[in-house]
TILUM-780822 format. One record per residue (C-alpha): residue in three letters; x, y, z. Coordinates in Angstrom, 2 decimals. Each point is the difference from the previous one (the first is absolute). Layout:
BEGIN
+------+---------+---------+---------+
: resn :       u :       v :       w :
+------+---------+---------+---------+
:  ala :       X :       Y :       Z :
...
+------+---------+---------+---------+
//
This chain:
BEGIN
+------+---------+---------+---------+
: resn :       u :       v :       w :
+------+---------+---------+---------+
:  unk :   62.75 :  -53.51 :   30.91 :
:  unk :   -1.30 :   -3.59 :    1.69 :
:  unk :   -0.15 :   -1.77 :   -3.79 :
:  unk :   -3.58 :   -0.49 :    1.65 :
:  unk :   -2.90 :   -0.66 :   -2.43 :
:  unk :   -2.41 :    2.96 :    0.24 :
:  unk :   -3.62 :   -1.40 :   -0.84 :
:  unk :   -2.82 :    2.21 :   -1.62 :
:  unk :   -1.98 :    1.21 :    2.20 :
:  unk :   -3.90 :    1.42 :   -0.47 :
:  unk :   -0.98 :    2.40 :    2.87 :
:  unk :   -4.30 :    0.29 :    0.63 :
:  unk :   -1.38 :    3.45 :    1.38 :
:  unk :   -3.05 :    0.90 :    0.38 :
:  unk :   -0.38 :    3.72 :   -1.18 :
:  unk :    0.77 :    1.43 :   -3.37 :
:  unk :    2.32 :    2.07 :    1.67 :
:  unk :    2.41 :   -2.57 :    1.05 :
:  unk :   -0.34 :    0.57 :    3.54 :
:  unk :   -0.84 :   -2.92 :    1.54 :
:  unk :    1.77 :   -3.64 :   -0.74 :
:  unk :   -2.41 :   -2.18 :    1.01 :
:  unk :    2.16 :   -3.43 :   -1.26 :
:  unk :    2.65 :   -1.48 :   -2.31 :
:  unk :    1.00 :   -2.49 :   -1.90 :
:  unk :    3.43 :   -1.71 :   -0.95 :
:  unk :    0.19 :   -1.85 :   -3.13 :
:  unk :    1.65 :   -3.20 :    0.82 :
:  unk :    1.88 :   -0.11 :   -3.03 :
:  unk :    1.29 :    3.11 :   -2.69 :
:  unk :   -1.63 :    0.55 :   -3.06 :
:  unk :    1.10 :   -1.89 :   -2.57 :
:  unk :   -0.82 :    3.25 :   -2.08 :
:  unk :   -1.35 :    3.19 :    0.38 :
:  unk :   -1.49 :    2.46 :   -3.44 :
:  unk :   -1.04 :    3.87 :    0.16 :
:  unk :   -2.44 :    1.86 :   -2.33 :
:  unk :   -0.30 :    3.06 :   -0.31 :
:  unk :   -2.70 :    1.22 :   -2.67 :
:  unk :   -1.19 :    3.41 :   -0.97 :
:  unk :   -3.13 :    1.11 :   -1.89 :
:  unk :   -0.59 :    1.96 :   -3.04 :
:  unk :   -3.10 :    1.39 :   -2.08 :
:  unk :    0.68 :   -1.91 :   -2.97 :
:  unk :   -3.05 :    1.30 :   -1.67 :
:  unk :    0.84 :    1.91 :   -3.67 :
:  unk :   -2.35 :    1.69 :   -2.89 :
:  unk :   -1.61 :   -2.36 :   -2.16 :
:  unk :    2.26 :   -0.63 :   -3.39 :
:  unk :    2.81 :    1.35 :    2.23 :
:  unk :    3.13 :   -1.45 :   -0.35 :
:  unk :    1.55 :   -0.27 :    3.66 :
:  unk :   -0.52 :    2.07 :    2.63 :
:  unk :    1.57 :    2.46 :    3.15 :
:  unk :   -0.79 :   -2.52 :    3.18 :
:  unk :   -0.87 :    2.18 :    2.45 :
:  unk :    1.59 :   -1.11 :    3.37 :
:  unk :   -3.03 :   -1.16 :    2.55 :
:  unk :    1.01 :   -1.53 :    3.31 :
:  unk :    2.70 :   -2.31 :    1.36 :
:  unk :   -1.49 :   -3.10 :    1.48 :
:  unk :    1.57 :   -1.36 :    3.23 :
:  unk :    2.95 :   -2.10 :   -0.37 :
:  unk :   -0.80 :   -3.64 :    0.42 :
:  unk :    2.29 :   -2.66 :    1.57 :
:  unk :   -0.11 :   -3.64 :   -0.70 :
:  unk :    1.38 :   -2.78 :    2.55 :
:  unk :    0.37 :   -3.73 :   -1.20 :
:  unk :    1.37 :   -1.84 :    3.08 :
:  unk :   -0.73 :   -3.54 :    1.59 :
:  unk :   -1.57 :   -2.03 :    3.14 :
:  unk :    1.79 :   -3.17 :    0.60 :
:  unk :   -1.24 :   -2.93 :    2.36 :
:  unk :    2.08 :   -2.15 :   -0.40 :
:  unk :    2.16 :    0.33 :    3.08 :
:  unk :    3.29 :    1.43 :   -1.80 :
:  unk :   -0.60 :    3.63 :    0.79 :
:  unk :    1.46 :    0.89 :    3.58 :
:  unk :   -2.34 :    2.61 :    1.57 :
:  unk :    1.66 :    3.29 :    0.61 :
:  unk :    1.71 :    2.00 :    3.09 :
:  unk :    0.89 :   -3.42 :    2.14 :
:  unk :    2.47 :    0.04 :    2.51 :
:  unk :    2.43 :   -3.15 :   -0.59 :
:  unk :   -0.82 :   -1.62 :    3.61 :
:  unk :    1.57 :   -3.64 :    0.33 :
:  unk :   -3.45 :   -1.27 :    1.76 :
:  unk :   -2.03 :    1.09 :   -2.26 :
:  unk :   -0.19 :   -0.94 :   -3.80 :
:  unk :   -0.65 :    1.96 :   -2.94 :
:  unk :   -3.12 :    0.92 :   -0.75 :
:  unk :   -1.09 :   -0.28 :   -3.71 :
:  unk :   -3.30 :    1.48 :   -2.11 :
:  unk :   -2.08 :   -2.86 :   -0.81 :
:  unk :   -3.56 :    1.32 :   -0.56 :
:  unk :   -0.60 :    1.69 :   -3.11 :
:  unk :   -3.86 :    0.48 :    0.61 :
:  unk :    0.75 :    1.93 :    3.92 :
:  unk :    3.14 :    1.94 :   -2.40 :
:  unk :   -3.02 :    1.20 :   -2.86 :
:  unk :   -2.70 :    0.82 :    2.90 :
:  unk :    2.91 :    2.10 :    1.90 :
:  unk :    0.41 :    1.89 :   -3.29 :
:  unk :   -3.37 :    0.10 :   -1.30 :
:  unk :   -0.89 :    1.63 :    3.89 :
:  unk :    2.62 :    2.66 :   -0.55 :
:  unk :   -0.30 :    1.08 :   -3.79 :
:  unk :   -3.83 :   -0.98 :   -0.83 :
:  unk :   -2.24 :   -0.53 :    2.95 :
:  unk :   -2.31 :    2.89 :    0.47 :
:  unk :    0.96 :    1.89 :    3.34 :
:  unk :   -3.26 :    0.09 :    2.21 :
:  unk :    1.02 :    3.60 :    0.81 :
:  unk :    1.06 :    1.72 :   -3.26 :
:  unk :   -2.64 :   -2.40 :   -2.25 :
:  unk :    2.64 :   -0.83 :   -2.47 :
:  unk :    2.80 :   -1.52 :   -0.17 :
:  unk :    3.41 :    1.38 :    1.54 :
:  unk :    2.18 :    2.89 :   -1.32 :
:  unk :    3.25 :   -2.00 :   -0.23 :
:  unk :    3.52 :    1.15 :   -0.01 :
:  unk :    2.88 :   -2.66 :   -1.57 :
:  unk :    3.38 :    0.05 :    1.01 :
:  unk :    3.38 :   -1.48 :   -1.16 :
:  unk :    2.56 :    1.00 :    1.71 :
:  unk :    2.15 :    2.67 :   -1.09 :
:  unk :   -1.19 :   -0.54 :   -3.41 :
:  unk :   -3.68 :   -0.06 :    0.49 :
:  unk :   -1.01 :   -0.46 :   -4.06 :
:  unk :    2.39 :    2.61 :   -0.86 :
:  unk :   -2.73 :    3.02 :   -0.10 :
:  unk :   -0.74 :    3.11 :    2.40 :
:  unk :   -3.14 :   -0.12 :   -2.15 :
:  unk :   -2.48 :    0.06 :    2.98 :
:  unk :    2.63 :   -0.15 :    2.21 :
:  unk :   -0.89 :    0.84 :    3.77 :
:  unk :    0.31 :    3.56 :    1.62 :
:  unk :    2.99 :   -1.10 :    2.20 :
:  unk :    1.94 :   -0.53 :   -3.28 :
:  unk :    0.55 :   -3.89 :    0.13 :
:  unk :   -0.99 :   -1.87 :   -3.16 :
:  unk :   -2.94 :   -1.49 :    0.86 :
:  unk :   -2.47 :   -0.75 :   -2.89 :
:  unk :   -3.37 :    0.84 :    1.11 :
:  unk :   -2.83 :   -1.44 :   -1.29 :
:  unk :   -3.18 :   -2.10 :   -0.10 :
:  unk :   -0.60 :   -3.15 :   -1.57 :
:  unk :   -1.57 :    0.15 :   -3.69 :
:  unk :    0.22 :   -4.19 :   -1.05 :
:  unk :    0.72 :   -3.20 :    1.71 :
:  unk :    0.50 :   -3.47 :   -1.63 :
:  unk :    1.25 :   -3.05 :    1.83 :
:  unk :    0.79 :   -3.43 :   -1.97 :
:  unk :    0.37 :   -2.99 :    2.01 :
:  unk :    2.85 :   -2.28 :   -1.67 :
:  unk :    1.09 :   -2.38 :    2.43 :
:  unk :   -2.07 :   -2.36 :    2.44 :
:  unk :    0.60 :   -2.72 :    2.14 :
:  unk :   -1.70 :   -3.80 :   -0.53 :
:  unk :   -3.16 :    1.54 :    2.41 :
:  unk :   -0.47 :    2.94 :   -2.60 :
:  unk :    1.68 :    2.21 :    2.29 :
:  unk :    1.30 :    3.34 :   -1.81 :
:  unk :    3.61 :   -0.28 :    0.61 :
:  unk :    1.65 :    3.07 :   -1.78 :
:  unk :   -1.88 :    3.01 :   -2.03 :
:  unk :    0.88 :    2.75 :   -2.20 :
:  unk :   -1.45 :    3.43 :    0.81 :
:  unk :   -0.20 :    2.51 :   -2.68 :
:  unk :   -1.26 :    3.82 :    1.66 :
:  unk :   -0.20 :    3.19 :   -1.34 :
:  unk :   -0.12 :    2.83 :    2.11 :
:  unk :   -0.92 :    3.69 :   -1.23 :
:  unk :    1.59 :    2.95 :    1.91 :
:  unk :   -1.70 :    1.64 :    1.93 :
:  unk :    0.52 :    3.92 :    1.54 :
:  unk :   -2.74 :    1.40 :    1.84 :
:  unk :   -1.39 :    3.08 :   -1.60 :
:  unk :    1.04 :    2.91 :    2.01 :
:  unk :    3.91 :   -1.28 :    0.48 :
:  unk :   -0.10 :   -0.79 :   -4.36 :
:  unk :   -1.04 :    3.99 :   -0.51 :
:  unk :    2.65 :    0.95 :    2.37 :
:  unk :    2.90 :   -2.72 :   -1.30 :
:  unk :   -1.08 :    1.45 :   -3.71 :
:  unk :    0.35 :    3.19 :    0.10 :
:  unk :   -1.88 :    0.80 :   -3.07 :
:  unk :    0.49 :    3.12 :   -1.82 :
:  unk :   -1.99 :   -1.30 :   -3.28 :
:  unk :   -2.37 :    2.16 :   -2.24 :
:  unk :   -2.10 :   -3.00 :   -0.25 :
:  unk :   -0.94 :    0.50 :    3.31 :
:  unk :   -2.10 :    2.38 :    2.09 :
:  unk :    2.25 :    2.51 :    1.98 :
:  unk :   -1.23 :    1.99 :    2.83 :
:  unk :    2.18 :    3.12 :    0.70 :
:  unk :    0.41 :    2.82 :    1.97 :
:  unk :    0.41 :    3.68 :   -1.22 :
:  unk :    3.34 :    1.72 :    1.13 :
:  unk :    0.90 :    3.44 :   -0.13 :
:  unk :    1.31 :    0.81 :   -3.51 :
:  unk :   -1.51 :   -2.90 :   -1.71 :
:  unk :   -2.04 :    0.07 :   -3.27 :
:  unk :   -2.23 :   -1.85 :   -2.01 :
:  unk :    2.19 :   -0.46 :   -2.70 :
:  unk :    3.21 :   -1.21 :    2.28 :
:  unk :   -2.56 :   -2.61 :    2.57 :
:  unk :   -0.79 :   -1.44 :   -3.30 :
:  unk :    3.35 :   -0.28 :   -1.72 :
:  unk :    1.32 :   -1.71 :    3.17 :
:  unk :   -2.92 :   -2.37 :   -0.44 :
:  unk :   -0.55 :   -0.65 :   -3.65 :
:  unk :    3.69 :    0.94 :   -1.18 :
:  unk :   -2.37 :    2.33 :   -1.91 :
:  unk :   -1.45 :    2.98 :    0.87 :
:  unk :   -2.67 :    0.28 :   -3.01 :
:  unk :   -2.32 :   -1.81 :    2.40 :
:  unk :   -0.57 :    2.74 :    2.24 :
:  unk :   -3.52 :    1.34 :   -1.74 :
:  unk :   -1.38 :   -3.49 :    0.76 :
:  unk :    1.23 :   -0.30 :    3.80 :
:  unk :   -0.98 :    3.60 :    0.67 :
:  unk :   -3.75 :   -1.49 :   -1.29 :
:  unk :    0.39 :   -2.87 :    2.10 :
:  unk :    0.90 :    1.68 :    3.27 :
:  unk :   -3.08 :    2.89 :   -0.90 :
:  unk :    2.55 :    3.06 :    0.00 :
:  unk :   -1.66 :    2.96 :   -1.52 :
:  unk :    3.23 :    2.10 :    0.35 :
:  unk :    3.05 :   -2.62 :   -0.45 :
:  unk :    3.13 :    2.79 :   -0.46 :
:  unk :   -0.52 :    0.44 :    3.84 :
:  unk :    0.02 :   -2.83 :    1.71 :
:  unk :   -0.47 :    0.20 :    4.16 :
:  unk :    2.64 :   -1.48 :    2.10 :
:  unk :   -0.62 :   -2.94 :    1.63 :
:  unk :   -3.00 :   -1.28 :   -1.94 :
:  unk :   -0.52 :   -3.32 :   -1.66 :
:  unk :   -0.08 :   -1.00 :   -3.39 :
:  unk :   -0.74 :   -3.03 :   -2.05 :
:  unk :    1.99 :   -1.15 :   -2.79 :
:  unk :   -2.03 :   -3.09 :   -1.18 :
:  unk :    1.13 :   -2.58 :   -2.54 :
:  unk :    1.80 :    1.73 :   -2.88 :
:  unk :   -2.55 :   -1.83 :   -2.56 :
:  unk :   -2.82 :    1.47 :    1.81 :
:  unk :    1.25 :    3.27 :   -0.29 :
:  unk :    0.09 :   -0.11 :   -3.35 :
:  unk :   -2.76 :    1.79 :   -2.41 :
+------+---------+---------+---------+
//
């Protein structure tokens, strides 16, 4: 342990996959706070002269992560990874416009490639916002994401109007690209559409008790999946076991 101050760091790639890191950025100074929402949806909707209702679980948005840090110009803020050389002085940040366009480059100008803006990854150290939410394949902590909202406030300028220090507010939404999310969820949800295949000694009823938790259903799948004959099912073909609401009569 070097008692060394680890900055936050925001990695750019270019693919959704994560495969290519095509720049970064270091936050010259730490949040001075960090906040994490997490929301998920219901169907609120109820009977007319109801009283309450059963909210029926929908989706789980994509967590969102909100940064409130600083840029400061005003000479104070030594720039980071010098080497203490006796010749040469310290070098310290004084330009808070170059600091926003260096950020604004990496987190919000469209890539000429991708035509969007980059899939970002943000890093803290060890810690990395406390969340394998997201997290990279190679199992760090890494919060990957894209930017959702940006505000910047200048609050400090100097007698020629230059902005001297501003306060950046950004929310970034997490981001997993779709075939990595269906493999890191693992669902095994009747509210979703199953595809599976027929082994020997399966039945109807069982395929759709594994499913369901219910085997009641299986009238209504054997109609889905056309079986004229569903008390002999052949090995090794497919069957659909759609939404458990849809199955319903």
């Amino acid at each position: 342990m070097t008692g060394q101050l680890t900055k936050v760091e925001i990695r750019a790639f270019e693919d959704k996959t994560y495969g290519k890191e095509i720049g970064k950025f270091e936050l010259p100074i730490n949040p001075e706070q960090f906040s994490q929402t997490f929301k998920v949806e219901y169907d609120l909707q109820q009977a007319k002269g109801a009283q309450g209702n059963d909210p029926k679980f929908k989706f789980t948005r994509p967590e969102e992560l909100k940064l409130d840090f600083t840029f400061d110009g005003t000479g104070v803020i030594p720039v980071g990874n010098q080497t203490a050389q006796a010749n040469q002085p310290r070098q310290f940040y004084k330009d808070v416009v170059a600091q926003v366009q260096a950020f604004l480059a990496v987190v919000y100008v469209m890539n000429s490639e991708a035509h969007k803006p980059n899939y970002l990854r943000l890093l803290w150290g060890d810690f990395s916002f406390g969340s394998k939410i997201g997290g990279n394949e190679d199992g760090k902590n890494g919060f990957d994401c894209i930017l959702k909202d940006l505000q910047i406030n200048y609050t400090l300028f100097a007698p020629d109007g230059k902005p001297l220090r501003a306060k950046i507010s950004a929310t970034f939404v997490n981001y997993i690209e779709q075939v990595r999310r269906v493999r890191e969820q693992g669902n095994n949800s009747p509210d979703i559409t199953h595809l599976r295949k027929v082994k020997a000694g399966d039945t109807l009823p069982l395929m759709t008790h594994a499913i369901y938790g219910d085997p009641s259903y299986y009238l209504q799948v054997a109609k889905v999946n056309g079986l004229v004959n569903f008390r002999r099912l052949a090995t090794n073909t497919d069957l659909r076991f759609p939404p458990i609401e849809k199955t319903r009569p």
